[in-house]
C-alpha positions as CSV (number, residue, x, y, z in Angstrom):
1,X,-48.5,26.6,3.8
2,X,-47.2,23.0,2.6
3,X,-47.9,23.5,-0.6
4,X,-46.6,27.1,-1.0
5,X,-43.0,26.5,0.2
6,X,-42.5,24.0,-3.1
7,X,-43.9,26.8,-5.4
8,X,-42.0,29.5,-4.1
9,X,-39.0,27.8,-3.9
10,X,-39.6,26.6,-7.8
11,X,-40.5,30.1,-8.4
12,X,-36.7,31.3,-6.8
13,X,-34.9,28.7,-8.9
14,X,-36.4,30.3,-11.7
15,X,-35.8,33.9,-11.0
16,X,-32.3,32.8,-9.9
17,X,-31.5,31.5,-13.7
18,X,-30.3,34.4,-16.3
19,X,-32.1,34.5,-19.5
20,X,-30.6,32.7,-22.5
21,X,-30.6,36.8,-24.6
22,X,-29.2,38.2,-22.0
23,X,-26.6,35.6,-21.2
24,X,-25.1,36.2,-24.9
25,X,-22.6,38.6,-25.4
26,X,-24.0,41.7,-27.3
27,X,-21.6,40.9,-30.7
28,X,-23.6,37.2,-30.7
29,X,-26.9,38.9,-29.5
30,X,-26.6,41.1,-32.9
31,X,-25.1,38.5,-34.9
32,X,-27.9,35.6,-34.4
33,X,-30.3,38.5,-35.5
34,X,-32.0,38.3,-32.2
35,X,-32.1,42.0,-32.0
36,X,-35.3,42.0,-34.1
37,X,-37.2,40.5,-32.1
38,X,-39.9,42.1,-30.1
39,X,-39.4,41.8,-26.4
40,X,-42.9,39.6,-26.3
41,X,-40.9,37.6,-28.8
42,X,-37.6,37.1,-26.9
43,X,-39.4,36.2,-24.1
44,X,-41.3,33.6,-25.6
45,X,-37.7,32.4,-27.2
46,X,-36.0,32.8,-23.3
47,X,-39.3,30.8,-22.3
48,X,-39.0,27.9,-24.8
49,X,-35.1,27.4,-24.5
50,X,-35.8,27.0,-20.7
51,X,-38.3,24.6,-21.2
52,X,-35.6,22.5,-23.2
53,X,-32.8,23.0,-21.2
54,X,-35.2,21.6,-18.5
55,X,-34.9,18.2,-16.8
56,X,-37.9,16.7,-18.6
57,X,-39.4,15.9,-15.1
58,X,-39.7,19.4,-14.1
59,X,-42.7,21.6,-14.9
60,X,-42.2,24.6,-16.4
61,X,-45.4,27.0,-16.4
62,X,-46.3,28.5,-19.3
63,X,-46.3,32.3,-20.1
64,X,-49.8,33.7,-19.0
65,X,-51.6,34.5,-22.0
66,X,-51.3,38.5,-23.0
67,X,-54.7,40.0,-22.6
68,X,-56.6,40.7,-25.6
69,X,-56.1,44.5,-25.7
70,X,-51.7,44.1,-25.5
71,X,-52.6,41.4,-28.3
72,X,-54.5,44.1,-30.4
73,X,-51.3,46.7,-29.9
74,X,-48.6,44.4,-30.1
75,X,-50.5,43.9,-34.2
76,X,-50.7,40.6,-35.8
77,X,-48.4,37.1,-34.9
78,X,-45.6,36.9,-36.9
79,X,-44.6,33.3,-37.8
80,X,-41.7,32.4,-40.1
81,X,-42.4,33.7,-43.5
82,X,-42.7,31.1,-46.1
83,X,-40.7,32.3,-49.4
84,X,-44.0,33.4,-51.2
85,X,-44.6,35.9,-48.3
86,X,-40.9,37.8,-49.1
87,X,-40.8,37.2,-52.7
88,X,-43.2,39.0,-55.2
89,X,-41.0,38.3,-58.5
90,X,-37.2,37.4,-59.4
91,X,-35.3,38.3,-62.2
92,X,-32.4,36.8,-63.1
93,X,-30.1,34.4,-65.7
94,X,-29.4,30.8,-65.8
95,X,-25.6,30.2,-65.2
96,X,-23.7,28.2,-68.3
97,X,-26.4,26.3,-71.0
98,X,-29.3,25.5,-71.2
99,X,-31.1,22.4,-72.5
100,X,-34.4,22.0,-70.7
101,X,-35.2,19.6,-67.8
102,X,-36.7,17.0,-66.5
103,X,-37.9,16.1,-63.0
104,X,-36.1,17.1,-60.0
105,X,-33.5,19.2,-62.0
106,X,-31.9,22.1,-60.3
107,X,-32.0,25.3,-62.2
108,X,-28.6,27.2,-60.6
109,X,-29.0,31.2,-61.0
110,X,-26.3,34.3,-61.3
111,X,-28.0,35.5,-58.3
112,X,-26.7,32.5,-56.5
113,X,-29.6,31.0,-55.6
114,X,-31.1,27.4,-56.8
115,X,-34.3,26.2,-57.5
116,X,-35.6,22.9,-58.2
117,X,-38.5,21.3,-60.3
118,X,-41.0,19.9,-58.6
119,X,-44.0,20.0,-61.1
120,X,-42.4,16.2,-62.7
121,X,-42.3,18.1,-66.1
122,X,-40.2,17.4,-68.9
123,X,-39.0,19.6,-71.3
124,X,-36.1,19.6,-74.4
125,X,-34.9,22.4,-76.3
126,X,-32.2,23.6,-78.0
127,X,-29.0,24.8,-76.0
128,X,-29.3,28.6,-75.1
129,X,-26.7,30.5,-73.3
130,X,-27.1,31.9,-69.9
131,X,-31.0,32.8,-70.4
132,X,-33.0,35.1,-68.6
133,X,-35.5,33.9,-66.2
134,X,-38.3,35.1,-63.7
135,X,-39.9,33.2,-60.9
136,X,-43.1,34.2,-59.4
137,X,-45.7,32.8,-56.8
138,X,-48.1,31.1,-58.0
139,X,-51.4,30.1,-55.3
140,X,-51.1,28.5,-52.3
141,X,-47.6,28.4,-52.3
142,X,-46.1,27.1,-55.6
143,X,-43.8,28.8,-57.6
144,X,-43.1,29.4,-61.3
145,X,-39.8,29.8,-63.3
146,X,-40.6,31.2,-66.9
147,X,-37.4,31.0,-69.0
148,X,-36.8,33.1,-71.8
149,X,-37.7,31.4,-75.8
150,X,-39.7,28.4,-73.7
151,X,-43.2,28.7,-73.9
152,X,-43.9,26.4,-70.8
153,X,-43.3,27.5,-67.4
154,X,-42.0,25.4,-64.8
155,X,-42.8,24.4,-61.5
156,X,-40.0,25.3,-58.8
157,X,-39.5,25.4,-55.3
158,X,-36.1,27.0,-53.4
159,X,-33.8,24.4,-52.8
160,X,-31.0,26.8,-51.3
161,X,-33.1,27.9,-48.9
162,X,-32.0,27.3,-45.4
163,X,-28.0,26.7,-46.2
């Protein structure tokens, strides 16, 4: 009885707290894209930002592992998608002129996004106008910028990504 007095009274504190998604407003809930997550998902988010939020002293349990058959419904984990998993090609001009690179150069598109060289590469050329470009993914990750009248391609990576 001594030991279950504690654990229920931990297990009160913890019922007693709200939820961080549901202590949100619904226009912030929407906003923070927190609508698509599935409710395994939000749970797990709820779960982790208690953990935080925590006094590092205090234990906090961890969810009970879903059996195997929810697992097999609920389909495969989703993790944060690396770029190559959303991009198959893109298609798109270099803004002002163009006169090759060198390493660590950022290639600035119309689309608005960036992309740097990574592959330590140099190139020189003669100055072209706003030319087309495609990037692709390459294997295990790498990515490749093919600029229209060079015959190399280059080795990028997203350097916009996360701003």
């Amino acid at each position: 009885m001594r030991c279950l007095l504690p654990a229920l009274a931990f297990a009160g504190t913890l019922a007693a707290a709200e939820p961080f998604s549901r202590s949100l407003a619904p226009a912030d809930f929407t906003a923070a894209g927190l609508g698509r997550l599935t409710p395994q998902e939000l749970a797990r988010l709820d779960a982790l930002i208690a953990a935080r939020a925590a006094p590092p002293s205090a234990a906090t349990p961890s969810p009970a592992p879903a059996p195997a058959a929810a697992r097999a419904l609920a389909g495969p984990v989703r993790r944060a998608a690396p770029v190559a998993e959303e991009l198959e090609m893109i298609e798109s001009r270099l803004t002002g002129e163009f006169r090759g690179w060198e390493p660590r150069t950022v290639f600035a598109l119309e689309n608005g996004q960036r992309w740097q060289e990574t592959g330590g590469t140099t190139y020189a050329g003669p100055p072209v106008a706003a030319p087309a470009v495609r990037i692709r993914a390459g294997a295990l990750g790498a990515f490749w910028m093919r600029i229209e009248g060079v015959r190399l391609e280059v080795k990028v990576r997203r350097f916009d990504a996360g701003r």
